[in-house]
VEXDREN-2710 file (C-alpha; in Angstrom, 1 decimal):
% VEXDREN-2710
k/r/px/py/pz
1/UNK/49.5/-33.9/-18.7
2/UNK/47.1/-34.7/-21.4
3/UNK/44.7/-36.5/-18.5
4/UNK/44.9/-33.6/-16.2
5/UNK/43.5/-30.9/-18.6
6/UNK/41.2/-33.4/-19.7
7/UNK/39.6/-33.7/-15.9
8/UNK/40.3/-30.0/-15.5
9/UNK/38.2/-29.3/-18.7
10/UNK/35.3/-32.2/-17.3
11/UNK/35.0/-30.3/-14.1
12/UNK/34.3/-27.1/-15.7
13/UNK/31.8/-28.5/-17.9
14/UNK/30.3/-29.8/-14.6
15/UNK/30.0/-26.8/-12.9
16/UNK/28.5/-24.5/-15.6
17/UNK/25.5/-27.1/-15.5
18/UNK/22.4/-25.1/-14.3
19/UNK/22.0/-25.5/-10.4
20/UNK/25.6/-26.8/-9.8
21/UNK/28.6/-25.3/-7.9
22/UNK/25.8/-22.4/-6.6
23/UNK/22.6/-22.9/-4.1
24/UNK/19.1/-22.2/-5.5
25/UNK/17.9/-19.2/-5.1
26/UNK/14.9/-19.5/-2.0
27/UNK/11.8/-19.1/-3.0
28/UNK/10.1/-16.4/-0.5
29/UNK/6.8/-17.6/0.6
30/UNK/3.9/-15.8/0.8
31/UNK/0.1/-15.7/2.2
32/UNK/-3.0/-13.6/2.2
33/UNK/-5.8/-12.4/4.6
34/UNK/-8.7/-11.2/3.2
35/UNK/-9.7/-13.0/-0.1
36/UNK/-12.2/-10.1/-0.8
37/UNK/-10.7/-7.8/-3.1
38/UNK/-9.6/-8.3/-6.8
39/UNK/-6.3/-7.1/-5.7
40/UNK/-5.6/-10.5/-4.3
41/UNK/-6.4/-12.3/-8.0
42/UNK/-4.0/-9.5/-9.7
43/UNK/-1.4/-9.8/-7.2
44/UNK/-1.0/-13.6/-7.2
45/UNK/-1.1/-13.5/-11.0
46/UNK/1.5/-10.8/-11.2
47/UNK/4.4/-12.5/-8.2
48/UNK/3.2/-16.2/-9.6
49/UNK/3.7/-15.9/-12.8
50/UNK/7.2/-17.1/-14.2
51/UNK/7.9/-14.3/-16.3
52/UNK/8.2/-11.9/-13.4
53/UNK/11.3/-13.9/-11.7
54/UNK/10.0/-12.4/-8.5
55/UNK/11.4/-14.9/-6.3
56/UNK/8.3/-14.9/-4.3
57/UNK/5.1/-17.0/-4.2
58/UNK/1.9/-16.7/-2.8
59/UNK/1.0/-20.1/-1.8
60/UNK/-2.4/-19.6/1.1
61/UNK/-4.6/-17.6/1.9
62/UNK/-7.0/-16.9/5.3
63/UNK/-10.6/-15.7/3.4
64/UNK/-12.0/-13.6/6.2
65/UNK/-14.3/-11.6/5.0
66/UNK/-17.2/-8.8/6.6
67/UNK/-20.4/-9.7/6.4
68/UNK/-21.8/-6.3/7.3
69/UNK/-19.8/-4.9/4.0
70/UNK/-21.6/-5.8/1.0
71/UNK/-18.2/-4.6/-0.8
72/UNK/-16.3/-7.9/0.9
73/UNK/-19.2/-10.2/1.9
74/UNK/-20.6/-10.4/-2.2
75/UNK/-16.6/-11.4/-3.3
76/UNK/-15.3/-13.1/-0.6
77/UNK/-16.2/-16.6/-2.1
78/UNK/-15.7/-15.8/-5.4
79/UNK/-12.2/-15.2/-5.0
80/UNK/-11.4/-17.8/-2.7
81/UNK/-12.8/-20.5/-5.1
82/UNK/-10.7/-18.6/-7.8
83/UNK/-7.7/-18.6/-5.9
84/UNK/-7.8/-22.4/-4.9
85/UNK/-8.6/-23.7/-8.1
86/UNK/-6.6/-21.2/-10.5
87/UNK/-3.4/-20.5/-8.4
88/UNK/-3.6/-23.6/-6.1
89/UNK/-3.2/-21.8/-3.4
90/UNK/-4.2/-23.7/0.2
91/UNK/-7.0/-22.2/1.9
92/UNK/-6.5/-22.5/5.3
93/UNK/-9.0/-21.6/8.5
94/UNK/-7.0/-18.8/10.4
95/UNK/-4.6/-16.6/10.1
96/UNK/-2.2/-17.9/13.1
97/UNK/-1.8/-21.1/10.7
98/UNK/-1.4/-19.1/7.8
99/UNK/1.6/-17.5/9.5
100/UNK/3.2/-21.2/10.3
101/UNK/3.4/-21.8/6.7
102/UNK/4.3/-18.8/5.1
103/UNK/7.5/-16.1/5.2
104/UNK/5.5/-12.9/4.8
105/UNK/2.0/-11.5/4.4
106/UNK/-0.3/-9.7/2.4
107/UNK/-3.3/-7.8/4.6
108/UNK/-5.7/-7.5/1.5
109/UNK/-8.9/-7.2/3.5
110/UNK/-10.8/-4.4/1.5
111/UNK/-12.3/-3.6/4.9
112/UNK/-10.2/-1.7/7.0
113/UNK/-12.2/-2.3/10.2
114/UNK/-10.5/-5.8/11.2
115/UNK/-6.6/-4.8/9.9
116/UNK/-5.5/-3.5/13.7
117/UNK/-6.8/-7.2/15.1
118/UNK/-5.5/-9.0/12.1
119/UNK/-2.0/-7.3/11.9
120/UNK/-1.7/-8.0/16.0
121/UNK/-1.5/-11.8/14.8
122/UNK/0.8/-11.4/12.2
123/UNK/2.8/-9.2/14.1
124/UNK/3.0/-11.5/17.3
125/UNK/4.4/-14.3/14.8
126/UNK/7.1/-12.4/13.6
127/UNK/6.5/-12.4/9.8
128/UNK/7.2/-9.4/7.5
129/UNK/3.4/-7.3/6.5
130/UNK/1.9/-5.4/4.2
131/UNK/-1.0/-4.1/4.3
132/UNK/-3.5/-2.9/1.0
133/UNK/-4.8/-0.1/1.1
134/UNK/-6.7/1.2/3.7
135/UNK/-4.4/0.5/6.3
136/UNK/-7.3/0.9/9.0
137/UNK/-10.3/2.7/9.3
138/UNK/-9.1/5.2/11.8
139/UNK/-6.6/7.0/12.4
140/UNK/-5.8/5.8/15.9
141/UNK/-5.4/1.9/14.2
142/UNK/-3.1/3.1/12.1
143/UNK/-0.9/4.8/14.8
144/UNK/-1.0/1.1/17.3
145/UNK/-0.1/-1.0/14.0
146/UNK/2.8/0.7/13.7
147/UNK/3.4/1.0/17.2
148/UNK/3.1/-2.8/18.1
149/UNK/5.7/-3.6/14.4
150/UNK/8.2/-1.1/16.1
151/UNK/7.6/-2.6/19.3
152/UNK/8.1/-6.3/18.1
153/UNK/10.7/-5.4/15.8
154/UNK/8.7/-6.2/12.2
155/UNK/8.9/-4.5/9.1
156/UNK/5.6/-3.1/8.3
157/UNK/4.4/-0.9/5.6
158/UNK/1.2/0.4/3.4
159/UNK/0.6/1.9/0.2
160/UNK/-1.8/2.9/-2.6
161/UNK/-0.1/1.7/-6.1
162/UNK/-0.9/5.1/-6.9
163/UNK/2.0/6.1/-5.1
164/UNK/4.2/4.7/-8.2
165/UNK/2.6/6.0/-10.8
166/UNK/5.1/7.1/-13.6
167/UNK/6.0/10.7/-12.8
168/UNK/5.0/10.8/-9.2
169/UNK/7.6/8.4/-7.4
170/UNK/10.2/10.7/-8.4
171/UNK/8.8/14.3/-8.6
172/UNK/10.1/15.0/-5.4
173/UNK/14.0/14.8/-6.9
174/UNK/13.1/16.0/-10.3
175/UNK/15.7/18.6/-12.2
176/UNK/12.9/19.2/-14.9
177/UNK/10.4/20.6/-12.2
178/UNK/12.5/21.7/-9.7
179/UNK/11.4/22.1/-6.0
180/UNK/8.2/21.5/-5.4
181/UNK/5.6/24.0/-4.8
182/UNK/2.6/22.9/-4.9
183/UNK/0.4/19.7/-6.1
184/UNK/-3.6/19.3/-7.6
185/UNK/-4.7/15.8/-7.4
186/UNK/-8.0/14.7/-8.4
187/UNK/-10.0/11.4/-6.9
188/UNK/-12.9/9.8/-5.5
189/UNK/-14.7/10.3/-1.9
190/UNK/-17.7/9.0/-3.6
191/UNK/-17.4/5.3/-1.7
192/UNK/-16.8/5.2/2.2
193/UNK/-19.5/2.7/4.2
194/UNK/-17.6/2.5/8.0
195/UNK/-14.5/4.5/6.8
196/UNK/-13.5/8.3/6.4
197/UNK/-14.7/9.2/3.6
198/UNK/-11.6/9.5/1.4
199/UNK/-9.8/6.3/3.0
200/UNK/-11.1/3.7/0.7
201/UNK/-10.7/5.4/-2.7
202/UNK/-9.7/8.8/-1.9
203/UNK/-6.4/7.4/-0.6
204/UNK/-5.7/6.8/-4.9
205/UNK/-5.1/10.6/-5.2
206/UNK/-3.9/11.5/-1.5
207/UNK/-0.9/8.9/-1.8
208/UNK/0.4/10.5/-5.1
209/UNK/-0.2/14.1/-3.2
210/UNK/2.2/13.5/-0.3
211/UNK/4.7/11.2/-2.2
212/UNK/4.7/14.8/-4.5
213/UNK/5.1/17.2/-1.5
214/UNK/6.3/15.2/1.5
215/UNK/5.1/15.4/5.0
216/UNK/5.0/18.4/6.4
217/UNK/1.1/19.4/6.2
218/UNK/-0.1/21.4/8.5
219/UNK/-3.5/22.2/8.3
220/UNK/-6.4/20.6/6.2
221/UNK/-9.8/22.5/5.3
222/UNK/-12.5/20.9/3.2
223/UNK/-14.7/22.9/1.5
224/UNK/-17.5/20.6/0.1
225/UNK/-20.9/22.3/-2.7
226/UNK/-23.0/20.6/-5.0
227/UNK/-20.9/19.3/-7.5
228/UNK/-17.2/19.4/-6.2
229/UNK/-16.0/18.1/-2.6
230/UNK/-12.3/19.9/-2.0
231/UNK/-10.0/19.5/0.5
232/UNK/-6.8/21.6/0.9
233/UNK/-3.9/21.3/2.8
234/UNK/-1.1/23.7/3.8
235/UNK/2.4/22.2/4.4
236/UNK/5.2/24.0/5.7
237/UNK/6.5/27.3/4.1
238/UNK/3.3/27.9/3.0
239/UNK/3.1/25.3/-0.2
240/UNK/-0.4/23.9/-0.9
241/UNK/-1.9/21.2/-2.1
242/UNK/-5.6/19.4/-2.6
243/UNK/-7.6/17.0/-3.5
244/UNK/-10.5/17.3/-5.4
245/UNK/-13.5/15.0/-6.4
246/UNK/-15.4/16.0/-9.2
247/UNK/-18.6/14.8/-8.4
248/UNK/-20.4/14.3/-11.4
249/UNK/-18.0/14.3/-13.6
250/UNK/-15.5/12.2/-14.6
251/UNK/-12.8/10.7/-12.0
252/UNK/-9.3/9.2/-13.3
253/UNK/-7.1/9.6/-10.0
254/UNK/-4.8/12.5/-12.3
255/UNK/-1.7/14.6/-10.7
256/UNK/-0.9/17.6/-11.3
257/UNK/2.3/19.0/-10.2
258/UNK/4.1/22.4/-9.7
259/UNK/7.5/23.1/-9.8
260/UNK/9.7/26.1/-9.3
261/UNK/10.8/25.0/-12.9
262/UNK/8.4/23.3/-14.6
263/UNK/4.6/21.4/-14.5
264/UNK/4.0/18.1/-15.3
265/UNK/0.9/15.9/-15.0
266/UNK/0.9/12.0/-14.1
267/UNK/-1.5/9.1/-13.9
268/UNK/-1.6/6.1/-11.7
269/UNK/0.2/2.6/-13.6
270/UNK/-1.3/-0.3/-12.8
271/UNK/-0.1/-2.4/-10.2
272/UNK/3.1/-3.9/-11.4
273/UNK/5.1/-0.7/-9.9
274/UNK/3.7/-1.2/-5.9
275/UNK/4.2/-5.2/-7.3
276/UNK/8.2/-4.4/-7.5
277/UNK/8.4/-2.6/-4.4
278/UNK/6.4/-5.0/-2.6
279/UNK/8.9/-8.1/-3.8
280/UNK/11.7/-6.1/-2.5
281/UNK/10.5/-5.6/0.7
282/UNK/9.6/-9.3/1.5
283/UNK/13.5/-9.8/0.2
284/UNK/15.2/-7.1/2.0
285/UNK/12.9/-6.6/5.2
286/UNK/13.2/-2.6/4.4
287/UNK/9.6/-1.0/3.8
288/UNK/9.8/1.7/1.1
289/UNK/7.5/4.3/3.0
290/UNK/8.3/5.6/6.4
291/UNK/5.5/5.1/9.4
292/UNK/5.4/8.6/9.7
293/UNK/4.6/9.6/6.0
294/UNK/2.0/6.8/5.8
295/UNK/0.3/8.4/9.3
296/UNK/0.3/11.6/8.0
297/UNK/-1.8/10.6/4.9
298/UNK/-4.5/9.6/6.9
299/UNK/-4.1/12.1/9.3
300/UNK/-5.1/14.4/6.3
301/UNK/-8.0/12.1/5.3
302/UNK/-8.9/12.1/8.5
303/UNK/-8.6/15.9/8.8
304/UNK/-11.1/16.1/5.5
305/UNK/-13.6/14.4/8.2
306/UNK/-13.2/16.8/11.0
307/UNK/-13.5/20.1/8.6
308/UNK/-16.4/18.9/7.4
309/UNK/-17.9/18.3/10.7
310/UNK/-17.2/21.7/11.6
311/UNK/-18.5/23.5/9.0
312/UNK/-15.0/23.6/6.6
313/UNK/-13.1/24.8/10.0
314/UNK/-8.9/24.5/9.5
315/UNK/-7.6/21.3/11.2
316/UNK/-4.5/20.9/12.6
317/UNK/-2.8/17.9/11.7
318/UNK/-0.4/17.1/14.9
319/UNK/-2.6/18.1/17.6
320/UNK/-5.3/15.2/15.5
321/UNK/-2.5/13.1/15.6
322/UNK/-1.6/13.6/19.1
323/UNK/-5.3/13.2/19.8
324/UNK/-5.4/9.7/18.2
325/UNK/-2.4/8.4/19.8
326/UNK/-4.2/9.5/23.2
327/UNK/-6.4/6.5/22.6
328/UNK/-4.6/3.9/23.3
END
């Protein structure tokens, strides 16, 4: 009797030894096109690091790069050299290898211009994508990216982190504000070489805007003066909401929402909220935003474009939509 509690008691020591009796956890693997942003130095250092039990790891990179975008072709180096020597990470010479040694990818290319040819490749080798923000630079890329991920069965998603700013992700379900009627958000249009103008920085205040009032927008006018550039959108039921650059003065990307209950203003957070969601995905394969939210954002920016080129003239925001999709 004695020897049999004695090996019972042995094998439970055994198995409460760390890494016995259960299978390591896998370590998701990740990789990154576009070394030209400082997103790609702050998202390595945020999934990397230890502390963050992210389960994920960003272990190569593709540099590409736009030499015809001072914005990319001045960093694009920089951050590469940073990345190999800092992070270790394996710099490798296209993104078709990057794909055959990684689970999932990060589209960080602060140009939007290549994303639509670069997303093909990843999408043709099956591997889970995000893409930084801006997803494209045109409204029609957008549409075929998410097209072709439907079409070859890939999760796919985009996002500003502005999006998860504390008090916007859930404003929508809030019992403090209570339904929604209308949102102010306040942003840059100020930087836009080869894009809409608000897809590069604008996109900061029009992701917190329609996470607040949901799709639904109808029509977009911009009204642009001196010192303030202003577009406003209608959504369904009549609600409204803008965006508004303050040119001149000073820009923090603030929200300011309207409820049928109460107000409440919010800020963007940093990136360690988009971080979260973005580990999640790569785990669960689910995107967080729906294709059709993410193509109505920039079928608003896009909107901003077309109002302005006719003279502040209301856009409507399917028949643009339709109009892009006619493209392909």
């Amino acid at each position: 009797m004695k020897r049999i509690l004695l090996l019972l008691f042995l094998a439970i020591a055994v198995a409460s030894l760390p890494g016995v009796g259960r299978a390591e956890e896998k370590v998701i693997r990740l990789g990154m096109i576009g070394l030209d942003t400082s997103h790609v130095i702050a998202f390595t250092r945020h999934i990397n690091d230890p502390k963050n039990k992210t389960g994920c790891r960003v272990v190569a990179g593709y540099p590409g790069g736009s030499p015809d975008f001072p914005a990319s072709a001045n960093r694009v180096d920089k951050f590469t050299k940073q990345l190999r020597e800092q992070f270790g990470l394996e710099i490798v010479d296209s993104i078709e290898e990057l794909c055959e040694k990684v689970d999932g990818i990060l589209l960080e290319s602060v140009d939007g211009r290549p994303h639509l040819k670069q997303a093909r490749m990843v999408i043709t080798a099956g591997k889970p994508l995000f893409i930084d923000k801006p997803m494209a630079d045109d409204l029609a890329d957008v549409i075929e990216i998410f097209r072709l991920a439907k079409q070859n069965n890939v999760p796919c998603w985009s996002s500003s982190s502005a999006r998860y700013g504390e008090g916007i992700a859930g404003a929508r379900n809030s019992e403090e504000l209570g339904q929604i009627v209308g949102c102010d958000v306040f942003g840059s249009s100020s930087w836009a070489a080869h894009h809409p103008d608000l897809y590069l920085y604008g996109i900061h205040a029009v992701e917190p805007l329609f996470t607040v009032m949901g799709t639904g927008c109808e029509t977009v006018t911009r009204i642009e003066t001196g010192g303030v550039d202003m577009v406003v959108g209608v959504w369904k039921g009549g609600r409204i909401g803008t965006f508004r650059d303050l040119r001149g003065g000073k820009t923090d990307f603030k929200t300011i929402i309207y409820g049928k209950k109460g107000m409440a203003t919010a800020n963007p957070s940093g990136y360690a909220p988009l971080l979260e969601q973005i580990v999640k995905f790569f785990k669960t394969g689910k995107p967080p935003v729906s294709p059709e939210e993410t193509i109505e954002i920039f079928a608003f920016m896009s909107a901003a474009d077309e109002s302005k080129a006719q003279g502040g003239a209301a856009i409507l925001i399917q028949e643009l939509i339709k109009k892009a999709q006619g493209k392909r």
